[in-house]
Structures are given as C-alpha cells and as structure tokens.
N, C-alpha and C positions, 0 to 999 in steps of 0.2 A: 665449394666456397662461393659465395656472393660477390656481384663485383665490387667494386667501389659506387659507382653510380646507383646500381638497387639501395646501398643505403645510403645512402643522401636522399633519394626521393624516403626511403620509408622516415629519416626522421623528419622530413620538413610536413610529412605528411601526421606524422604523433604530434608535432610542435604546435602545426593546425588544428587535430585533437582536443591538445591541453589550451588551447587560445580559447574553443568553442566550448568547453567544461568550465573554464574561470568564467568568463563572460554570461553563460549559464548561472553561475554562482553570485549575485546582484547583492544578494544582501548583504556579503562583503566586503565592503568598499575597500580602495589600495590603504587610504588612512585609519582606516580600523584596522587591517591587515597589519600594516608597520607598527602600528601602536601595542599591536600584542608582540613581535616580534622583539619591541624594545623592553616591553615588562618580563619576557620569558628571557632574555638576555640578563636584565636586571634582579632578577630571581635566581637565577644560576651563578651571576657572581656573588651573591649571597649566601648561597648555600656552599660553593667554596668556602666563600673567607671562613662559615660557620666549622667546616670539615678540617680546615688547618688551624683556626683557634681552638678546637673544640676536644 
C-alpha cells in the first residue's frame, strides 16, 4: 500500500499535469469555456422539462 505522502506528491504532480495541458489549450478561453458550460446547463434543463411534459 502507498503511503500517504507518495500520494500527495503524485497528485500535486497530475494537477501540474492538467495546469500545463489547459494552458496548452489557448484557444479556449475561461469565458468561452463558462459560456458553453452555461448553454449545456441550459439545454439540459430543457430537455428535462421536455421529458416531464412530454
């Protein structure tokens, strides 16, 4: 079994990772990013209310 300490370094080392993979990713700005997260939120409770009136 691993101790405690190995994983804490491995996640702060994956979080490093995924920091250097977004920041890689440029063409995604945080506000286009939020902006779909708000449409696929708004799409979903659409397709609810459609599935319980429906």
């Amino acid at each position: 079994m691993k101790s405690a300490t190995n994983f804490k370094i491995s996640l702060e080392e994956l979080s490093l990772r995924n920091r250097k993979i977004i920041a890689r990713q440029s063409e995604t700005s945080y506000a286009q990013a939020l902006k779909q997260v708000q449409q696929l939120k708004a799409n979903s409770k659409v397709g609810q209310s459609l599935k319980k009136n429906g």
